[in-house]
C-alpha positions in Angstrom: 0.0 0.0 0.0 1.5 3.7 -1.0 1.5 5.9 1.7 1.6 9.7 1.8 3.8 11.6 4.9 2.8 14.4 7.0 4.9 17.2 8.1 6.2 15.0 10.8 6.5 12.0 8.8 4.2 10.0 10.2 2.4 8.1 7.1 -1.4 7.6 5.8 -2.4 5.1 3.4 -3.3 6.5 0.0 -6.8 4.7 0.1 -9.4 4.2 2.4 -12.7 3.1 3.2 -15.1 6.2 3.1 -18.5 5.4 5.5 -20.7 8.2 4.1 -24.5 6.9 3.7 -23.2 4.1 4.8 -26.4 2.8 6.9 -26.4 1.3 10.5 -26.6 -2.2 10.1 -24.4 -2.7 7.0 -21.1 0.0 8.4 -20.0 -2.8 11.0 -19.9 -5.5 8.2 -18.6 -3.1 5.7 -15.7 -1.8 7.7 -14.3 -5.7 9.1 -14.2 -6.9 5.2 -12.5 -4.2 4.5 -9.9 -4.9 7.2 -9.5 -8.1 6.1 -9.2 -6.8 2.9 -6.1 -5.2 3.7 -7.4 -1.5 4.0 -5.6 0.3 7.0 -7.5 3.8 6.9 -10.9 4.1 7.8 -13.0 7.7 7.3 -15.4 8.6 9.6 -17.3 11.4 10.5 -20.2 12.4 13.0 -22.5 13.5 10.9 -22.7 10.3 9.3 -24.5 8.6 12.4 -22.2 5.6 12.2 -19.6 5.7 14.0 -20.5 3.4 16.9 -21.1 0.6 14.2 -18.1 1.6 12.7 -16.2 1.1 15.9 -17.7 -1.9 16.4 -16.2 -2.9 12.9 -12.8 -2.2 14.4 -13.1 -3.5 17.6 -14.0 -7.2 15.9 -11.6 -7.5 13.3 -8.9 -5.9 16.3 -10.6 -9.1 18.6 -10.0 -11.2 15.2 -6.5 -10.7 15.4 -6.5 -8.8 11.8 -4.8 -5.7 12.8 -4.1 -3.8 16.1 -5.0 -0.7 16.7 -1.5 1.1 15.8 -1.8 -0.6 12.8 -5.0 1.5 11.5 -4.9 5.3 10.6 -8.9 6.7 11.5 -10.2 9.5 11.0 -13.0 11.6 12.0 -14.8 15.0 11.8 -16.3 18.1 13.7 -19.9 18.8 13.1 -21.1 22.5 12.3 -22.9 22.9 15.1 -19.6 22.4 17.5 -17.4 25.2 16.2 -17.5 27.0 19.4 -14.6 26.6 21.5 -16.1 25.2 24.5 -17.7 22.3 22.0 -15.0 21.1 20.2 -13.6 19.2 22.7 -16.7 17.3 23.8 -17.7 16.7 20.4 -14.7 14.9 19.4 -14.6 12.6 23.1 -18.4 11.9 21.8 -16.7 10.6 18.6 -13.8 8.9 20.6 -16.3 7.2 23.0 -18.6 5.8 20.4 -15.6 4.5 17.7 -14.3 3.3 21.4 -10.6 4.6 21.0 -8.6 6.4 23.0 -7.1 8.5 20.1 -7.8 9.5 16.4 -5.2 10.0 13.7 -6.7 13.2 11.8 -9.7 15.3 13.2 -11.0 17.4 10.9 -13.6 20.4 10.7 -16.1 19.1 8.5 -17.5 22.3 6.6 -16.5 25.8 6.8 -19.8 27.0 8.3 -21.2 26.9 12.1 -24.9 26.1 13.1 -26.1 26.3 16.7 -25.0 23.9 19.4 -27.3 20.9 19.0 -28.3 21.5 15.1 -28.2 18.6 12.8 -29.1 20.5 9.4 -29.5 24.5 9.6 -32.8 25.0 7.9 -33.4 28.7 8.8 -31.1 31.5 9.4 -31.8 31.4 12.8 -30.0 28.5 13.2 -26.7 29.7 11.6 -23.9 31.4 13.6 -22.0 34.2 11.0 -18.2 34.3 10.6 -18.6 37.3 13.6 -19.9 35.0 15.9 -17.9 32.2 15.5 -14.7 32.8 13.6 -12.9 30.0 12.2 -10.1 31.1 14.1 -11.8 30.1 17.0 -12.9 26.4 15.9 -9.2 26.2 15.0 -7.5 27.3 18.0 -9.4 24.5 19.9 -8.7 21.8 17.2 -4.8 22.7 17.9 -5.7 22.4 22.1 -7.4 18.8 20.8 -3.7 17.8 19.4 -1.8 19.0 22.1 -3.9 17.0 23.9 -2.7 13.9 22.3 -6.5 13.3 21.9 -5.9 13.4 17.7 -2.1 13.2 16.3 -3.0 15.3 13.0 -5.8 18.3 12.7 -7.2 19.6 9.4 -10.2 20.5 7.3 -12.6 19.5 5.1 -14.5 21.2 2.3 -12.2 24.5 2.5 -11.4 27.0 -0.2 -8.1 29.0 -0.5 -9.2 31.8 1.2 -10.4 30.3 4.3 -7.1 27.9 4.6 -5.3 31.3 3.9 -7.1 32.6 7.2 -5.9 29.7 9.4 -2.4 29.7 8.0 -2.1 33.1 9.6 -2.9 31.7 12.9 0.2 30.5 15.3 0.5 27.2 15.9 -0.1 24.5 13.5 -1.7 24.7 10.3 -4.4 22.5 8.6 -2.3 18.8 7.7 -5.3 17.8 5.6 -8.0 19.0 3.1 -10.6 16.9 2.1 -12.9 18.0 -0.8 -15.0 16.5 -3.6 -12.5 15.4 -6.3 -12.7 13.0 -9.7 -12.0 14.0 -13.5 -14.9 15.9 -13.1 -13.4 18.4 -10.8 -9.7 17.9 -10.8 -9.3 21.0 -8.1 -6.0 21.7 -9.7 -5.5 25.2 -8.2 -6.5 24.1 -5.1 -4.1 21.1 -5.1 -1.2 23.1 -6.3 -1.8 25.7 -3.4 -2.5 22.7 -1.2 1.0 21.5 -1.5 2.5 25.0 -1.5 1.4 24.9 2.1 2.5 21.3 2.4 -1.3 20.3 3.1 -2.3 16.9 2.3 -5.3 16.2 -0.1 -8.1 13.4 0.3 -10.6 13.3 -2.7 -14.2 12.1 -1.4 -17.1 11.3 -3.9 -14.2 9.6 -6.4 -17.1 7.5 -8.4 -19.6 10.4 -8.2 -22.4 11.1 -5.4 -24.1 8.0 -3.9 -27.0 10.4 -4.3 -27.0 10.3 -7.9 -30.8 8.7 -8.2 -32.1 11.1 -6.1 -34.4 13.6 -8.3 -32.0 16.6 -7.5 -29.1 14.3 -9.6 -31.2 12.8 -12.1 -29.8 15.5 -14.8 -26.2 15.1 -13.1 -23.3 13.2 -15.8 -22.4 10.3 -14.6 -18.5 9.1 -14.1 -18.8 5.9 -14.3 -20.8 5.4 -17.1 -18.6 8.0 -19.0 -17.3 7.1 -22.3 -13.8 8.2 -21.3 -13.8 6.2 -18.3 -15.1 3.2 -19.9 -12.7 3.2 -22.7 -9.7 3.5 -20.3 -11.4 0.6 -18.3 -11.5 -1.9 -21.4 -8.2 -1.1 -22.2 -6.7 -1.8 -18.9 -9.0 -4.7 -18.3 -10.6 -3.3 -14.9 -13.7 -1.8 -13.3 -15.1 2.5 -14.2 -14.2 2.5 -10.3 -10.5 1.3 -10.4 -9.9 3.8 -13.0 -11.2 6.9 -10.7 -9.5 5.4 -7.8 -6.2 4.9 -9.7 -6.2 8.3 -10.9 -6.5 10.2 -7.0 -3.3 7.8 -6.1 -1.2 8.1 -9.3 -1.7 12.1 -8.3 -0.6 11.7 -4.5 -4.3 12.2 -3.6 -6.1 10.2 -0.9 -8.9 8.5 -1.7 -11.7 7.3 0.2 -14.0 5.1 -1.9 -17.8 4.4 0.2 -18.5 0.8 -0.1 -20.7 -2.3 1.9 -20.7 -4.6 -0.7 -17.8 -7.4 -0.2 -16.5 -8.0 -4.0 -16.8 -4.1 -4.5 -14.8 -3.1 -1.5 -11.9 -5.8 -2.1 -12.4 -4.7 -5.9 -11.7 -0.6 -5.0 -8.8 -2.4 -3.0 -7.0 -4.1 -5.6 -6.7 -0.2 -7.5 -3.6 -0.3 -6.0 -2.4 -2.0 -8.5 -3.6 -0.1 -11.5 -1.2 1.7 -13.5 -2.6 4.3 -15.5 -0.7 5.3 -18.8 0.3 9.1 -20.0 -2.0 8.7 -22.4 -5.0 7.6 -20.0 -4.4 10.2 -17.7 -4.2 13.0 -20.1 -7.6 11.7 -21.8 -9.2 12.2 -17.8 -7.8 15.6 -18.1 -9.4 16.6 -21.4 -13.0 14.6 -20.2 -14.6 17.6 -21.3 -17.3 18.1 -18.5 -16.7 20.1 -15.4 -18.9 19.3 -12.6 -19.4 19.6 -8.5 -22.3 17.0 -7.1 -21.9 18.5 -4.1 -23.1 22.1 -4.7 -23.4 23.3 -1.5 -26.6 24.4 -1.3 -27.0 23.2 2.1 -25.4 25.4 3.9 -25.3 28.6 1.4 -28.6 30.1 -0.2 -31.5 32.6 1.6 -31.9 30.6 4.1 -27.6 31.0 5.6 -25.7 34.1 6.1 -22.9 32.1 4.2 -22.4 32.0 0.2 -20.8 29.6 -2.3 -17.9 31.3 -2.4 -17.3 31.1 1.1 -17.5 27.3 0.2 -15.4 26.8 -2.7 -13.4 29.1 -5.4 -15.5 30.3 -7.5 
């Protein structure tokens, strides 16, 4: 497995298993098979509603005698609605206590956009905070008390822009290791990768096959990447799946990638990407794919109904 080094050298596999919409019931299964797969790194987040499941995933294929716990880089995420400093810290001892560890290896703050203390999904603007009441500078400055705490042994961000990682560079103290965002050949990011590793931030592409959400009515109109004609042609020609293609493109680019699986064959199939070896010539026919598209618009958290716009989301 290729692994990618943080500032401190300390290493995280190049692919993992992502648990998005991955429902309780099917995580646990999901996440021992893929252990026993051979994946080490393990994406989590609170506002997926898995984690205990998840944990109990771990804590079997640890009892199994698959891995120990050193052996397995997880990571997890802070919610919206506990950017204040005072709610940082509980929030990520509630995600401790229900993965049941005694550490993470990357917390990360999950959007750039804080609701009120108990809010799943801001609806109205009254359950927003604004930048002026909660500055990121603020949610940050307790994420760096969280390391020092030894309660995560890497801290950074999900979902951020330029701009705003330019705001928490300014800060003392360490910077943002890690930014996870929506990538594929549909939205390379490349300006925000090459300022990424400017900054010596580590990428993570989530959504690398498209949105699980893609038969929802809202998607019906969306392309689709793994029915694209590109993809598919690069797939017959290397004799593998539309998946292992997308897969094998975030690691032949240093990118993490965190494939969402719960299907057995499928997850030990994302798996063996690692051994995909994409030509010149297939990776310069993903960059000329010819369609430029985000699934994940934002329009949860920016419209009439937020004090916060796109652009406060991603580079516009």
């Amino acid at each position: 497995m290729k692994n990618l080094q943080f500032r401190n050298g300390d290493l995280i596999p190049i692919l993992g298993l992502g648990t998005w919409k991955s429902s309780p019931g099917e995580v646990k299964q999901a996440v021992f098979w893929a252990i026993e797969a051979g994946y080490r790194h393990i994406d989590c987040a609170a506002a997926y509603g898995n984690e205990q499941e998840v944990g109990e995933g771990i804590a079997d294929a640890i009892k199994a005698g698959l891995v120990k716990r050193e052996d397995l880089f997880i990571t997890s995420k802070l919610w919206n609605d506990s950017h204040r400093h005072e709610d940082v810290g509980p929030a990520l001892e509630k995600s401790l206590k229900e993965l049941g560890l005694d550490y993470l290896d990357l917390y990360l703050m999950h959007w750039p956009v804080a609701f009120k203390h108990g809010v799943g999904f801001a609806k109205t603007r009254e359950e927003f905070y604004t930048y002026q009441d909660v500055p990121l500078t603020q949610t940050w400055e307790a994420m760096q008390e969280q390391k020092e705490l030894g309660k995560t042994k890497h801290i950074g961000v999900s979902n951020f822009n330029q701009a705003k990682l330019k705001e928490l560079l300014k800060m003392k103290g360490e910077g943002p290791e890690m930014n996870q965002i929506e990538m594929h050949p549909f939205l390379p990011q490349e300006k925000l990768v090459e300022f990424c590793r400017e900054h010596e931030i580590l990428l993570t592409a989530y959504s690398p096959l498209g949105t699980s959400d893609s038969r929802a009515e809202r998607h019906k109109n969306d392309p689709k990447l793994l029915v694209n004609p590109v993809v598919q042609e690069i797939a017959n020609r290397q004799g593998v799946s539309a998946g292992q293609v997308l897969i094998a493109w975030s690691i032949q680019r240093d990118v993490i990638v965190i494939p969402k699986s719960i299907n057995q064959s499928r997850i030990k199939e994302n798996f063996d990407s690692i051994n995909v070896k994409l030509t010149e010539h297939d990776l310069m026919e993903l960059k000329d794919i010819g369609i430029s598209h985000r699934f994940l618009d934002g329009s949860l958290f920016a419209g009439d109904h937020s004090p916060y716009k796109k652009s406060d989301l991603f580079d516009m």
